[in-house]
C-alpha positions as CSV (number, residue, x, y, z in Angstrom):
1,X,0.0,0.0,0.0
2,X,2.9,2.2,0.6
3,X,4.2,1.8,-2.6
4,X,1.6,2.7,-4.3
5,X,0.7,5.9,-2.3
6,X,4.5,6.7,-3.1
7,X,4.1,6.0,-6.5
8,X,1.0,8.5,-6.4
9,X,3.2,11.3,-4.8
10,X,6.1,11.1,-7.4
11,X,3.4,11.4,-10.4
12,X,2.1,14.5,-8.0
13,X,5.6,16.4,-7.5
14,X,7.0,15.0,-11.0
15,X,7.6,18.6,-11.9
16,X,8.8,19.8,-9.3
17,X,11.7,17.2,-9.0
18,X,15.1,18.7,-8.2
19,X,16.2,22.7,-9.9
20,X,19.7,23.7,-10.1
21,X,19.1,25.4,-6.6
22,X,20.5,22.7,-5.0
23,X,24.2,23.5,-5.8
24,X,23.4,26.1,-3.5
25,X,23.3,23.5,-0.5
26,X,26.8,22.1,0.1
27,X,27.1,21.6,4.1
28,X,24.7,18.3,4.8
29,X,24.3,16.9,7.9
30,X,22.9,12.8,7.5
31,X,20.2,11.0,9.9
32,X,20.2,7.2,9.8
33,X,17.4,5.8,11.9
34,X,15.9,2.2,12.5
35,X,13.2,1.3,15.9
36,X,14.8,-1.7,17.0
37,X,17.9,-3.8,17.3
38,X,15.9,-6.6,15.1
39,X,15.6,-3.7,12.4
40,X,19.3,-2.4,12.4
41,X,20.1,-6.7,11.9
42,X,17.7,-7.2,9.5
43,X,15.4,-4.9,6.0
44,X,17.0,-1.6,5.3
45,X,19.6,-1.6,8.4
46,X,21.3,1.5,9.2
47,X,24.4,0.5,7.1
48,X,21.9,0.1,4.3
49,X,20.8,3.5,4.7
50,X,24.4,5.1,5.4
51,X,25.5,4.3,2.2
52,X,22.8,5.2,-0.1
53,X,22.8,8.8,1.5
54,X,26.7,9.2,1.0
55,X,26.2,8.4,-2.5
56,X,23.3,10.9,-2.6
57,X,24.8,13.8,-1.3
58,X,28.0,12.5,-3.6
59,X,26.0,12.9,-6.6
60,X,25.4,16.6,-5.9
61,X,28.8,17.4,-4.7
62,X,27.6,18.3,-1.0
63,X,29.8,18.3,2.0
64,X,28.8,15.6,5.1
65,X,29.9,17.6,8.4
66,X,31.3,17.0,10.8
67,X,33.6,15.7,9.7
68,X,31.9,13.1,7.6
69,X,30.0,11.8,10.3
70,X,26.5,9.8,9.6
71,X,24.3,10.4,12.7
72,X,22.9,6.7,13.7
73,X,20.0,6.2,15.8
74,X,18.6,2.9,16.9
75,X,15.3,4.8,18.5
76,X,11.6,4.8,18.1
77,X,10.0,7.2,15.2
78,X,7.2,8.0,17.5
79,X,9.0,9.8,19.8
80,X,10.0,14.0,19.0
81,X,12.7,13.7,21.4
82,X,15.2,11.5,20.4
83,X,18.8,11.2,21.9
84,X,20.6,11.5,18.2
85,X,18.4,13.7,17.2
86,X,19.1,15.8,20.4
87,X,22.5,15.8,19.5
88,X,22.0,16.9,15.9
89,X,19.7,20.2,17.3
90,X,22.3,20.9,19.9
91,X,25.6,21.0,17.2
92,X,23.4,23.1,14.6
93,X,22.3,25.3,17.4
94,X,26.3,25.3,18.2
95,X,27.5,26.2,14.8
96,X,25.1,28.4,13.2
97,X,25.4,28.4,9.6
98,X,27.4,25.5,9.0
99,X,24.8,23.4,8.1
100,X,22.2,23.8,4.6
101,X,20.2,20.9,4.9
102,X,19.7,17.9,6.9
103,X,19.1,14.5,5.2
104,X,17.8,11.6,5.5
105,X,16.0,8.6,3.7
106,X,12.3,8.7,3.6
107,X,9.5,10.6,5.6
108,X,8.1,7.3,7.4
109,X,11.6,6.0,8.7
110,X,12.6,9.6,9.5
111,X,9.2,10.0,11.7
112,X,6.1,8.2,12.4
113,X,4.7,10.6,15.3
114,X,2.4,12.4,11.9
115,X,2.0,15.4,10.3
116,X,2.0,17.4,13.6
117,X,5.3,15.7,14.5
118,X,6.6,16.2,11.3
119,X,5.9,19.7,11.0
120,X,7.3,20.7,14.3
121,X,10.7,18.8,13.7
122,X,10.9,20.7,10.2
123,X,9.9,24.2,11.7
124,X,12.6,23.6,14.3
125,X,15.1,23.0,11.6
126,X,13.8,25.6,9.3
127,X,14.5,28.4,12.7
128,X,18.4,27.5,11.9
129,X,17.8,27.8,8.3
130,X,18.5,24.3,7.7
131,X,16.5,22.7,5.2
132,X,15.0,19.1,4.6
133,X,15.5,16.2,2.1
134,X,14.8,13.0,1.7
135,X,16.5,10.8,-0.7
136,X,13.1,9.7,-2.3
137,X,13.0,13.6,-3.6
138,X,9.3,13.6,-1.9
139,X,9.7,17.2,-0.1
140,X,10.7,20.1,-2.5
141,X,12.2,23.7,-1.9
142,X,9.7,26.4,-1.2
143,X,8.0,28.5,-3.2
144,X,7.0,32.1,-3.4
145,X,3.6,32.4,-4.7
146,X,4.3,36.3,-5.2
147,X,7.4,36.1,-6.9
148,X,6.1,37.4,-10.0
149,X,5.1,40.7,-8.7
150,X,8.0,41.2,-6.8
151,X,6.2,40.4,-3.2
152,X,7.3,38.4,0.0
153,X,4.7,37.5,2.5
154,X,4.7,34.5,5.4
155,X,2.0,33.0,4.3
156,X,3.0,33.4,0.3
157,X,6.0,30.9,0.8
158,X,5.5,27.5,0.7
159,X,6.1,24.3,-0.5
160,X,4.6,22.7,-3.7
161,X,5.3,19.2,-1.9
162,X,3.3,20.2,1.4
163,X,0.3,18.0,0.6
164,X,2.2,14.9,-0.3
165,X,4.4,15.4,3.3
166,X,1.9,15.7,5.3
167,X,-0.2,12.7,3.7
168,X,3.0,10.6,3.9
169,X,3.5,11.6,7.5
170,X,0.1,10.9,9.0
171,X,-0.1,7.4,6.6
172,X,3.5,6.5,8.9
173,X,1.3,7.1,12.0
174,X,-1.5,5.1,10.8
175,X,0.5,2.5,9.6
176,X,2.7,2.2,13.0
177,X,-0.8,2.2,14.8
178,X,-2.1,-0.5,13.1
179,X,1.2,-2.8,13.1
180,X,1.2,-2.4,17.1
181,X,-2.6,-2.9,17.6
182,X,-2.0,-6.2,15.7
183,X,1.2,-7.3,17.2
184,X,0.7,-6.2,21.0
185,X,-2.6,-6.9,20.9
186,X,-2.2,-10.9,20.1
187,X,1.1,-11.0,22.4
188,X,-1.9,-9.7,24.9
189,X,-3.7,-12.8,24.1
190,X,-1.3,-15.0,24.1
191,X,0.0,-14.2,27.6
192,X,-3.2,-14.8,28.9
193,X,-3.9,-18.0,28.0
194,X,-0.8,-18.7,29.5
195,X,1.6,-19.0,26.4
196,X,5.6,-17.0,26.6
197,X,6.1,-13.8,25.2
198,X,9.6,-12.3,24.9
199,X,12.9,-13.3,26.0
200,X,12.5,-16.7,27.7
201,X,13.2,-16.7,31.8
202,X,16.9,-17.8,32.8
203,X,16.8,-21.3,33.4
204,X,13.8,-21.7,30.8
205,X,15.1,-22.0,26.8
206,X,11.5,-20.9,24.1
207,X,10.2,-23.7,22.2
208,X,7.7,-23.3,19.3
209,X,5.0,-25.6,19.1
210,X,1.7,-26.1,17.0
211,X,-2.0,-25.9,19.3
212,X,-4.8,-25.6,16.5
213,X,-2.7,-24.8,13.5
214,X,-1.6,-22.2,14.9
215,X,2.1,-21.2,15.6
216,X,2.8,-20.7,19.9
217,X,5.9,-20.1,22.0
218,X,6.2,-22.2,25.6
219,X,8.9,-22.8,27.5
220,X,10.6,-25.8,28.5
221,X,13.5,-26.4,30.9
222,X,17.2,-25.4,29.8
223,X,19.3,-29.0,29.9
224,X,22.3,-26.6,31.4
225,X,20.9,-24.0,33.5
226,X,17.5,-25.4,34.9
227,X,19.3,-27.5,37.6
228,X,20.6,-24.4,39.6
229,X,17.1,-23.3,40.3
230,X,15.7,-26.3,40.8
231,X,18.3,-26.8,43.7
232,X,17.6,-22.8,44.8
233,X,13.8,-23.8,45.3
234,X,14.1,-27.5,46.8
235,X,17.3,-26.5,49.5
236,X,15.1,-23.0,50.3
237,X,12.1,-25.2,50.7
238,X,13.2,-27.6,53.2
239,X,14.7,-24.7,55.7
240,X,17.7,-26.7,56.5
241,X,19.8,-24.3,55.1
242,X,20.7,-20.4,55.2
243,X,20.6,-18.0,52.1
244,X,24.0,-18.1,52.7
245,X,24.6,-21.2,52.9
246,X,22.0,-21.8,49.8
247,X,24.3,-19.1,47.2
248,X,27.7,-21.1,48.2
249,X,26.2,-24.3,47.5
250,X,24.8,-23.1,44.0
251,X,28.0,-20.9,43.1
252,X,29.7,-24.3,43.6
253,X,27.9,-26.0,41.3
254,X,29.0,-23.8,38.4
255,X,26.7,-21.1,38.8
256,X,27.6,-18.1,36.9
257,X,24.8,-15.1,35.6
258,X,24.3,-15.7,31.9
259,X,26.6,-13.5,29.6
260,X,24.7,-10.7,27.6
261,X,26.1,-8.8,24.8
262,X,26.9,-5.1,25.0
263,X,26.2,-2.7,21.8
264,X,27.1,0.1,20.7
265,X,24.4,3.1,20.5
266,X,23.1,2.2,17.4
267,X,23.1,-1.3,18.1
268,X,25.2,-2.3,15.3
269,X,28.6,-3.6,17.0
270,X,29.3,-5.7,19.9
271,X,31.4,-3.2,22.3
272,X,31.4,-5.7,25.6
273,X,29.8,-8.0,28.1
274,X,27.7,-8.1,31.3
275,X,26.8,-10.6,33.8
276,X,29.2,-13.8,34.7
277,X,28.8,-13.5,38.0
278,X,27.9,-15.6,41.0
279,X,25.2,-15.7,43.0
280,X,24.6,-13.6,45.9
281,X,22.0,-13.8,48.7
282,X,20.1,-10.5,47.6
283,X,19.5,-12.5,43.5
284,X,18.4,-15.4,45.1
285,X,15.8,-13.8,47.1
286,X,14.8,-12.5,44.4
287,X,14.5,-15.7,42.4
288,X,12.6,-17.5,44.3
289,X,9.9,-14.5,44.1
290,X,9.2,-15.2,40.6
291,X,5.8,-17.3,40.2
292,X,7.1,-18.8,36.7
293,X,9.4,-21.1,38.2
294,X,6.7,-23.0,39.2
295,X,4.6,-22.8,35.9
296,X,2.9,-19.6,36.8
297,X,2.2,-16.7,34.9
298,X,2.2,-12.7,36.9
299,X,2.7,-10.3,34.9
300,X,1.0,-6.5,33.6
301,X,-0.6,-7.9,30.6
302,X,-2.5,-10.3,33.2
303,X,-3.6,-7.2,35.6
304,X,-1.2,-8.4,37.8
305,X,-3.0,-11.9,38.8
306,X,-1.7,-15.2,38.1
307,X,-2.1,-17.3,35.5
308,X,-1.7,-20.8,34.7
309,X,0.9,-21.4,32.3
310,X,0.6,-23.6,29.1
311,X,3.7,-25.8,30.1
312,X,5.0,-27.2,33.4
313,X,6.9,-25.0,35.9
314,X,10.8,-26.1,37.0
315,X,9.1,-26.8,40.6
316,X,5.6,-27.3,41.7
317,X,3.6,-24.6,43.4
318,X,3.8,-26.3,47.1
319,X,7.9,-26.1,46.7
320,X,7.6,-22.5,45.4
321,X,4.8,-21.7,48.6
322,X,7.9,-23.3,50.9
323,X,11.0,-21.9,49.5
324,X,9.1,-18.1,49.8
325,X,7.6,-18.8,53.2
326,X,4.6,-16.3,53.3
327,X,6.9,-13.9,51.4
328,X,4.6,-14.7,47.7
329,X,2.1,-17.5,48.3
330,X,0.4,-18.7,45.7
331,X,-3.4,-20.5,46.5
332,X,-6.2,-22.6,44.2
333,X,-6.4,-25.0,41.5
334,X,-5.4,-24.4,38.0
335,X,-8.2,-22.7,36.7
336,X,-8.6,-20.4,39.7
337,X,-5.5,-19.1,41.0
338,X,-5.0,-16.5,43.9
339,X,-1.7,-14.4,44.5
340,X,-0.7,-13.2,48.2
341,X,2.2,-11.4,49.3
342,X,3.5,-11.1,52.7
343,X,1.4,-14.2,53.9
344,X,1.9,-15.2,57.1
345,X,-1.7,-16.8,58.4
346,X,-0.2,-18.9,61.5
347,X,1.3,-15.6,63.1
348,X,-0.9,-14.4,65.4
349,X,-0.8,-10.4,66.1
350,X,-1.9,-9.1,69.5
351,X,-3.9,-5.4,68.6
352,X,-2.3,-3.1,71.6
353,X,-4.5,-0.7,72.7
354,X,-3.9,2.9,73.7
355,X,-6.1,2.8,77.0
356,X,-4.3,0.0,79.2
357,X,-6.8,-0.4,82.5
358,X,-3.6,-0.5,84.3
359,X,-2.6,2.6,83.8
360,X,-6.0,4.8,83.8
361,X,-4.3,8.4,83.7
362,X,-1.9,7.7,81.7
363,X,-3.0,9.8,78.8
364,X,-4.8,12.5,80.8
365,X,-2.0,13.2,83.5
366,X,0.9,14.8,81.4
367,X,5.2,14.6,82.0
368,X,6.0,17.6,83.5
369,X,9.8,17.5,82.0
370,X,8.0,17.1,78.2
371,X,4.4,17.7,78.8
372,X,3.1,15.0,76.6
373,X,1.5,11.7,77.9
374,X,3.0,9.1,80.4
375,X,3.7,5.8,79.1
376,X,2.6,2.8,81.8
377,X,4.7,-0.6,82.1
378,X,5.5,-3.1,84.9
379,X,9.4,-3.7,85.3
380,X,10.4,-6.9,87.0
381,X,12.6,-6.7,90.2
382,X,15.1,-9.3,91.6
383,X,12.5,-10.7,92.9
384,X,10.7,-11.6,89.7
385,X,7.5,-9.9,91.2
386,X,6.5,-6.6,88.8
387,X,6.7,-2.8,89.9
388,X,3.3,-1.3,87.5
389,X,5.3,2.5,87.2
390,X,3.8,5.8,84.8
391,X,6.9,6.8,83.5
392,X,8.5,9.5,80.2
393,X,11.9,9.8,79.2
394,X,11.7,11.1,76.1
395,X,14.6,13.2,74.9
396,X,15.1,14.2,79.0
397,X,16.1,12.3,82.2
398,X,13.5,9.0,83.0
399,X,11.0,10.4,85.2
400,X,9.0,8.0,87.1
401,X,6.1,8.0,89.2
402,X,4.6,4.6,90.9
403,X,1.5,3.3,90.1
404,X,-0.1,3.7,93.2
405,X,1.1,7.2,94.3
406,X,0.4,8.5,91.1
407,X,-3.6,7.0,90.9
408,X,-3.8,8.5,94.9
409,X,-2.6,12.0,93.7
410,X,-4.8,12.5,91.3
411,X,-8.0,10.3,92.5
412,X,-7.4,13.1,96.1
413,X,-7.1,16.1,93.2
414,X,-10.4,15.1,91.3
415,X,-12.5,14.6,94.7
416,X,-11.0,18.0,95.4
417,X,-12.9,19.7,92.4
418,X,-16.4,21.8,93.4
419,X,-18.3,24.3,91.4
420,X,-18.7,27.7,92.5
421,X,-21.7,28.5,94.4
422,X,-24.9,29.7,92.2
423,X,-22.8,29.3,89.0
424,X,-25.5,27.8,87.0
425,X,-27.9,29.8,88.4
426,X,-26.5,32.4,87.3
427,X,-25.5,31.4,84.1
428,X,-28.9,30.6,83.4
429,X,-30.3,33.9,84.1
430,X,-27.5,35.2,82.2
431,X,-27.9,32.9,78.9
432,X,-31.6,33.9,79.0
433,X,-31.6,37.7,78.8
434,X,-29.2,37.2,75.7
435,X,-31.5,34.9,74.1
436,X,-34.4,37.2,74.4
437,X,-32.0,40.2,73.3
438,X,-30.7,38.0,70.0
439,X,-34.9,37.5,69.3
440,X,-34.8,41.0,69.2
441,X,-31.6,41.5,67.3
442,X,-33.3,39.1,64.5
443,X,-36.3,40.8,63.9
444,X,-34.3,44.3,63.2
445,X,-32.1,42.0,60.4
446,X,-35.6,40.6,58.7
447,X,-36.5,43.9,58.2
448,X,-33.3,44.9,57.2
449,X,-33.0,42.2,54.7
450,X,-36.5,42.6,53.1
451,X,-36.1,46.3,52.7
452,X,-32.4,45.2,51.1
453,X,-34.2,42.9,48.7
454,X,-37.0,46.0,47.7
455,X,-34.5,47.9,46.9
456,X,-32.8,45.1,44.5
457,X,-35.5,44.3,43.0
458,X,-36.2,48.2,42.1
459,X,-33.1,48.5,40.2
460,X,-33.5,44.9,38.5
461,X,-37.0,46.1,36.8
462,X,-34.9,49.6,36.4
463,X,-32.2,47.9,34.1
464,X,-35.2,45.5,32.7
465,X,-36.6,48.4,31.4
466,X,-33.5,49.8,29.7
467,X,-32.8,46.5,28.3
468,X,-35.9,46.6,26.2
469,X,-35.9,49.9,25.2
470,X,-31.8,50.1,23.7
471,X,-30.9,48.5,20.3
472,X,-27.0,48.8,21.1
473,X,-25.7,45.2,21.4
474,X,-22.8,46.4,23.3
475,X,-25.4,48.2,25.8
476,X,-27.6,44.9,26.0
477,X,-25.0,42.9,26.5
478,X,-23.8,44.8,29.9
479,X,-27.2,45.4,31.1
480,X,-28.0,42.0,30.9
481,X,-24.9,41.0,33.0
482,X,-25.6,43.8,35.6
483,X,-29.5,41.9,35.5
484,X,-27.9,38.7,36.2
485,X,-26.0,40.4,39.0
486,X,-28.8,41.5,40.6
487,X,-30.9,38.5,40.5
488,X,-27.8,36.6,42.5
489,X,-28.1,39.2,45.0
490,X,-31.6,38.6,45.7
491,X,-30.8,35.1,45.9
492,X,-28.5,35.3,48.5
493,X,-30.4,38.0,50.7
494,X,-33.4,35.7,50.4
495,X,-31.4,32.9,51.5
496,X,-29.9,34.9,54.3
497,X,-31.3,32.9,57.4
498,X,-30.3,33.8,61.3
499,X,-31.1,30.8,63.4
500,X,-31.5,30.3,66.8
501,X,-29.6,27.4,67.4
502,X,-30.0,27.2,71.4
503,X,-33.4,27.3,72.7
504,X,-34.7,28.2,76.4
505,X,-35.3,25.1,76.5
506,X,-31.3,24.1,76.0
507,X,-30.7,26.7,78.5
508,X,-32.9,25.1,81.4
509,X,-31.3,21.6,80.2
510,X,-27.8,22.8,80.6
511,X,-28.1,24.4,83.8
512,X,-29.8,20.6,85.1
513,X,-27.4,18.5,83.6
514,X,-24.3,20.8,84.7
515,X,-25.4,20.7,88.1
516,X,-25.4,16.7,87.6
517,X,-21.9,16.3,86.2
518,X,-20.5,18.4,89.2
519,X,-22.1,16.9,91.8
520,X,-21.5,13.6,90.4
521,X,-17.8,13.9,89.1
522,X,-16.3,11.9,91.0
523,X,-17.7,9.0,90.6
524,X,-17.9,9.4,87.2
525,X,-14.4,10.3,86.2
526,X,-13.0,7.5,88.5
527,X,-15.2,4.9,88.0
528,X,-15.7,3.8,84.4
529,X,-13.6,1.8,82.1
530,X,-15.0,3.9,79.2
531,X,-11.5,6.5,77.7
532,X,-14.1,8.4,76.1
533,X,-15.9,9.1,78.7
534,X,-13.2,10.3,80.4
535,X,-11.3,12.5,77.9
536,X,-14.7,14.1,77.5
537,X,-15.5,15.3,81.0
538,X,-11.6,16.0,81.6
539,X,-12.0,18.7,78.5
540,X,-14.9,20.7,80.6
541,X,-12.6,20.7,83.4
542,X,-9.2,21.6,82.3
543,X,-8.4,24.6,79.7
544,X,-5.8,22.2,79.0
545,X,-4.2,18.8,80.1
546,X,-2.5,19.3,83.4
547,X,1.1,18.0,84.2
548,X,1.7,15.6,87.6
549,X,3.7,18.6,89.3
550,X,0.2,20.7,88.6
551,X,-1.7,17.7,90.5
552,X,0.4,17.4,93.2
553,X,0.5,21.1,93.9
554,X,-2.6,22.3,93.1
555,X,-1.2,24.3,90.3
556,X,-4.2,23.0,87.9
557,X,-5.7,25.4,84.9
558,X,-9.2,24.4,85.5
559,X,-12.0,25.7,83.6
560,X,-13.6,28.9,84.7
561,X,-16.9,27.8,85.9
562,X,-14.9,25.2,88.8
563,X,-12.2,26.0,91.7
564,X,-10.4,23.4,93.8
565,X,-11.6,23.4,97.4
566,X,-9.2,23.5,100.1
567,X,-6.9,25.0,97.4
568,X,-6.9,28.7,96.7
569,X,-8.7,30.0,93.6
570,X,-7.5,32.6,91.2
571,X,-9.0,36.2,91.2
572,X,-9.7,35.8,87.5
573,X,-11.6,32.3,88.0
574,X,-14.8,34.4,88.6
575,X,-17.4,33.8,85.9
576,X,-18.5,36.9,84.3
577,X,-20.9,35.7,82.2
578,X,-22.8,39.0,81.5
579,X,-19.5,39.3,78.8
580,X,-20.2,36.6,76.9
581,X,-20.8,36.5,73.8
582,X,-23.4,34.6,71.8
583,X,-21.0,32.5,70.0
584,X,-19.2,31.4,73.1
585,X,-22.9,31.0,74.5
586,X,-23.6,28.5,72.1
587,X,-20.1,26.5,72.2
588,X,-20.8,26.3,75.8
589,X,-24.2,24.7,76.1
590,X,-23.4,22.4,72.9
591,X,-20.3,21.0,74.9
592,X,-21.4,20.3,78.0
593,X,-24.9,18.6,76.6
594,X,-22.1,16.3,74.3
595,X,-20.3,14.9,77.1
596,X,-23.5,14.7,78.7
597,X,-25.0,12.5,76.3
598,X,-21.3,10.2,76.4
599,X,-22.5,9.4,79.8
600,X,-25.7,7.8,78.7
601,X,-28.1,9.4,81.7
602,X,-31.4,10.0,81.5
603,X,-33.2,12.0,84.1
């Protein structure tokens, strides 16, 4: 099909074919490129190509810089950046006008990225003033359409080949496309129903075989390599031996890494050697990771789950499940295969939890050194009998309190804490004129918001008005976004709302269920089991978390509606609730009926 559609494009630019302009160019630079390393070994290689593009630019008498050198690149055509390539911008870019035209064989092997890669490519090269040609003759100098009158525009230059580039350019994409939708999409296939794609594993050799006439790769066992990892999976599975142990006994068997072949950038010449080596303990625990040793196939063209393979493994899936011991575990029949990693079923994990009942305070009472939590934990003495301490050391010298001096300093501190005298009852007078005042306060802003919404309204049928009676389109066109405006403004006054969110109802509650908590807190903070519970009531009573020194001497920042009786209160611990705002009027009542509804009580 290609031929053909070149065969169209030479009838098409036949008279256009090469003028006596070309003397002109005498500096050429020469671009070689093939996709693979099969290509550059086999079809129109890149020696192939190197030689019929010296005897081109021989023909015309042109100079190859630098130096003579042919640019080689074994590289997709898909891709705009391209190491060579790279290198080719980057020594134009250093040696500006040196270079007249860059050449190379045909539009499909010099790009197959289409017309939009194409063009890019050439407008970078025509910004240097180089120009360029293929060897087919396809792309032709350009042109000015207004050269008979004497007149240069941008858009009057151009090239009588355009056309034929561009359609040769996108048919390359096309063409690539449809080769790789073909090819990948039956290697797809085939790895799923459990055939071998690609290089064969080490240990493995490829063998072709005929299933249903058709033409499929397994693997089978290599005669000369398959008995190293045979004796990796049997001597890993039977846990006799170390990994250490394992990779001497394996290295003295003759193991040695196979030997791969180094080439040069182009991938025409043989420039050294890898691999060699022996085993070490960090490859062979990787080895024994891979499910196709035992017949089974894992991979990204199977999402990542396993697969059955068409042939038999070098070991079966138990030895395999052994030799990784939880670390890939492989479960189910044949047809039904499930993949696990990090398996370890028979260990049994104990969940630790945060709130030990050992060590009750633990997380309430805070280090006085570092003022974050105590830890809790029970060293043994000589004895062998245990010592249950709260204890920190972090980043400062171990401070450590014992259990039962700690829980009798602080059970005496919270039996300690009393309300002030009439401090609901006040607070609930208090709380009440507010709410009756906000009532007040929310009738003003209804009016306020209605009359706001009047007034929008007005200038809304105002600029209506206008809008019908004006002809300008420019006019129209900002009344009707000044309109629009307005009608969002409406919107949002309407849907101005100011709720009451406490009720007197709330405010009678709160004052009955905050008389409850203090006159039960004892019993409640240092009774239950429930950490909740506790953390919730201890946040009414604390501005913050107090440290053991604070419990001991009384030094506690309690909350402003509590004091500690027989220590001495602060001057500034006196409620004055007449300055509170609504906001904090709110918080308060919604905290204290929270916690009050962690304690489950109903009255």
């Amino acid at each position: 099909m290609f031929n053909v559609l070149l065969g169209v494009v030479f009838i098409i630019v036949t008279p256009f074919l090469f003028s006596m302009s070309d003397k002109k160019l005498k500096n050429s630079i020469l671009y070689c490129r093939v996709s693979s390393a099969k290509s550059a070994q086999e079809g129109e290689s890149l020696g192939t190509q190197d030689r019929i593009m010296r005897l081109f630019v021989a023909d015309r008498g042109w100079a190859i810089v630098p130096n003579g050198k042919v640019f080689r690149e074994n590289f997709t055509g898909r891709k705009d950046k391209r190491p060579v390539l790279e290198e080719i911008f980057n020594y134009i870019k250093e040696n500006p006008g040196k270079v007249d035209c860059f050449v190379f064989r045909v539009i499909d092997r010099f790009t197959r990225g289409g017309s939009y890669s194409y063009e890019s490519i050439k407008k970078r090269l025509a910004a240097y003033g180089v120009e360029m040609i293929d060897t087919y003759g396809v792309i032709q100098p350009a042109k000015n359409t207004l050269e008979h009158l004497g007149f240069e525009y941008e858009w009057s230059k151009t090239s009588p080949s355009e056309i034929a580039e561009t359609v040769i350019a996108n048919t390359a994409k096309a063409e690539i496309t449809t080769i790789l939708t073909r090819m990948i999409g039956r290697e797809i296939e085939l790895t799923q129903q459990g055939y071998q794609i690609g290089q064969s594993a080490d240990g493995f050799l490829n063998k072709k075989t005929i299933v249903d006439g058709k033409r499929k790769v397994i693997q089978v066992p290599d005669p000369e390599r398959a008995k190293f990892y045979t004796e990796i999976f049997n001597l890993r599975a039977s846990g006799t031996h170390t990994d250490k142990e394992i990779v001497e006994r394996i290295n003295a068997m003759g193991y040695r890494t196979k030997v791969k072949s180094k080439w040069d950038k182009a991938h025409e010449n043989v420039i050294g050697s890898s691999g060699g080596v022996t085993l070490t303990v960090k490859h062979l625990q990787e080895i024994i990771t891979r499910p196709i040793y035992c017949g089974v196939i894992c991979e990204k063209w199977t999402r990542h789950q396993p697969i059955k393979a068409r042939y038999e493994g070098l070991v079966s899936i138990d030895t395999f499940n052994r030799a990784n011991r939880g670390k890939v575990f492989i479960k189910g029949e044949s047809s039904a295969l499930q993949i696990f990693y990090d398996h370890y079923p028979e260990r049994r994990t104990t969940v630790k939890s945060r709130n030990n009942p050992l060590f009750p305070y633990k997380n309430i009472v805070l280090c006085p050194m570092c003022r974050k939590p105590f830890s809790g934990s029970c060293p043994k003495g000589r004895s062998g009998q245990t010592f249950p301490v709260y204890h920190c050391s972090r980043k400062h010298k171990y401070f450590g309190v014992p259990k039962e001096q700690f829980d009798s300093a602080f059970e005496e501190f919270v039996r300690n804490i009393k309300s002030k005298s009439t401090t609901f009852d006040s607070l609930e007078r208090t709380f009440l004129n507010r709410y009756h005042l906000r009532k007040k306060e929310i009738v003003q802003l209804s009016i306020n918001v209605h009359q706001s919404i009047a007034e929008l309204k007005a200038q809304q049928k105002a600029k209506g008005e206008a809008f019908v009676a004006t002809t300008s389109p420019v006019l129209r066109s900002q009344l009707e976004k000044d309109i629009e405006e307005l009608e969002v403004k409406i919107k949002s006054a309407g849907n101005e709302s100011f709720k009451i969110d406490i009720t007197e109802e709330d405010i009678t509650r709160f004052k009955k269920e905050g008389k409850y908590i203090l006159e039960h807190l004892p019993e409640l903070l240092l009774k239950p089991d429930n950490a909740r519970q506790k953390l919730s009531l201890f946040s009414l009573i604390f501005e913050e978390l107090p440290t053991y020194t604070d419990i001991v001497n009384g030094t506690v920042n309690m909350a402003s509606l509590l004091t500690i009786s027989p220590f001495k209160a602060k001057k500034d611990d006196v409620v004055r609730a007449s300055g509170f705002s609504w906001n904090t009027i709110e918080s308060t009542i919604q905290q204290w009926s929270e916690v009050f509804r962690t304690i489950n009580i109903t009255f």
